[in-house]
C-alpha angles and dihedrals in degrees: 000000000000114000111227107245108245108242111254127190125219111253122259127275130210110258086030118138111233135180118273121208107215094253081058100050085053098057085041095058088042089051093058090051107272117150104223111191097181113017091176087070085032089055088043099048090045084052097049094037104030127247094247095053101036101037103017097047097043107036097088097080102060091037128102130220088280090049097248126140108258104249116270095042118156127205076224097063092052081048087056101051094037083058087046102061098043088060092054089049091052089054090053093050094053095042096043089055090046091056098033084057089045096049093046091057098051085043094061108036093049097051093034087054094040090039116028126258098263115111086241082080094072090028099060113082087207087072094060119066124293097232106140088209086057098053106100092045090045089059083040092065090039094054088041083053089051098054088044102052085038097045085042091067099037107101110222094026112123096227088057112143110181090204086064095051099039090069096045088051100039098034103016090235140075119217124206088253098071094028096051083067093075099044115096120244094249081057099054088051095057088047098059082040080062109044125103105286090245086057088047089056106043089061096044087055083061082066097031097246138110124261095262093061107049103057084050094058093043087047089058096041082060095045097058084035079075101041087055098041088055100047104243125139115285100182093071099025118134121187131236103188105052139022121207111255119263100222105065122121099234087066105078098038091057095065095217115188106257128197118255082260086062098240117131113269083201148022092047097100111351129093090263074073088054100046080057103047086047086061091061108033095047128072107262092254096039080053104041081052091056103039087052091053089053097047092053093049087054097045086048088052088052089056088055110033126069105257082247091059093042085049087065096038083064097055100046093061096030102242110165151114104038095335091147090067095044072110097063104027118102126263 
């Protein structure tokens, strides 16, 4: 009879991560110089947050060049911060529903207008722009258009949507309008990127911008969309995907610091960029709500941060110059 070989792991390693009980997350933080006043609620919000996601992704900031926390570091100040930026994700959230719902109208009524309400609209490459370079995304939204329509019908499938089958069934057809729902918002992006230019146009004169632009802002609201709906952090995000157009007005009201090459040290890729995409592309009182709620959370983070900690809050998420005003400046 063969004995069965008892498991064995391979020893530790310097350098190796290893698994932390909470008690010993706690001596570890305290370790590293944070000042930990109740450990009993510290122990509880690790638990409930995750070490990794509430100590680990927000440490940085109140640490020095040897990655110790700078004396006088509270448990309570990574709490703050940790509270902060979850307000602001919940503000992108909000304001990115809110566009997305906006752009998908527009979408809809204006090809549906130009092209017929028959799914063979959205279905017809001739309706997208003739841009040879285009040509292969423009079958791949078409193709993204097909599955979902398909997949939308089929009972039992998981991406079901009884409004989309409501109107196949009632009308035999399904019009951008209904489809366009199920379409994610990154999606919907692609699909205006992809739309005639005089389509294009005639939507970005709804915001009083030009066609471009649009779709860049439109492309950033999407980006930190996606940093919100997966839970990472949003006040220190840069973006890797898009960069905020240079030509636009506020801009220049807003006296950002620039580099001695000229070029913005702020507002390209951080969330300074959202807060202005979410000005023109929201209506005026949607925004001035937002941005309220912004400025206040702000104002509350100074009462509880060291002004040498609130220094750096202000350059992860680029707020500077007269950021406060970006409500009442003009687009």
């Amino acid at each position: 009879m063969t004995r069965k070989r008892k498991q064995s792991f391979p020893p530790q390693t310097v350098g190796k991560k290893v698994y932390l009980s909470f008690d010993e997350q706690i001596e570890k933080l305290k370790k590293d110089g944070l000042i930990i006043e109740d450990e009993k609620e510290a122990k509880a919000r690790l638990k409930w947050e995750g070490y990794f996601n509430f100590a680990v992704g927000y440490n940085r900031l109140f640490k020095d060049d040897d990655k110790r926390y700078v004396d006088g570091t509270t448990f309570a100040h990574v709490e703050a911060l940790y509270d902060y930026d979850r307000r602001l994700r919940d503000v992108v959230y909000e304001c990115t529903q809110v566009i997305e719902c906006n752009l998908k109208a527009l979408v809809s009524d204006i090809f549906s207008r130009r092209y017929g309400v028959n799914e063979r609209s959205y279905l017809a490459e001739d309706n997208f722009t003739d841009e040879p370079t285009m040509a292969p995304k423009v079958r791949w939204i078409i193709g993204t258009c097909r599955s979902t329509l398909e997949d939308g019908i089929r009972s039992g499938s998981s991406y079901y949507h009884d409004y989309i089958a409501y109107y196949d069934k009632t009308y035999g057809h399904v019009p951008l309008w209904a489809l366009i729902r199920a379409l994610s918002f990154g999606n919907t992006a692609k699909f205006l990127r992809l739309m005639k230019i005089s389509d294009r146009r005639e939507i970005a004169r709804e915001y009083g911008l030009t066609e471009d632009v649009l779709c860049n802002l439109s492309e950033i609201a999407v980006a930190f969309r996606n940093v919100a709906a997966h839970g990472e952090r949003v006040y220190c995000a840069t973006l890797s995907s898009a960069r905020l157009a240079d030509d636009l007005p506020v801009l220049t009201s807003l006296q950002i610091p620039r580099f001695p090459d000229g070029s913005r040290k702020y507002a390209k890729r951080d969330f300074m960029s959202f807060l202005i995409v979410a000005k023109y592309l929201l209506r005026p009182a949607e925004f001035s709500r937002y941005m309220a709620i912004v400025v206040e959370a702000t104002e509350k983070l100074e009462t509880q941060l060291p002004p040498w900690a609130m220094k750096r809050v202000y350059e992860k998420p680029g707020l500077s110059g007269g950021w406060k005003k970006l409500d009442v400046l003009q687009k």
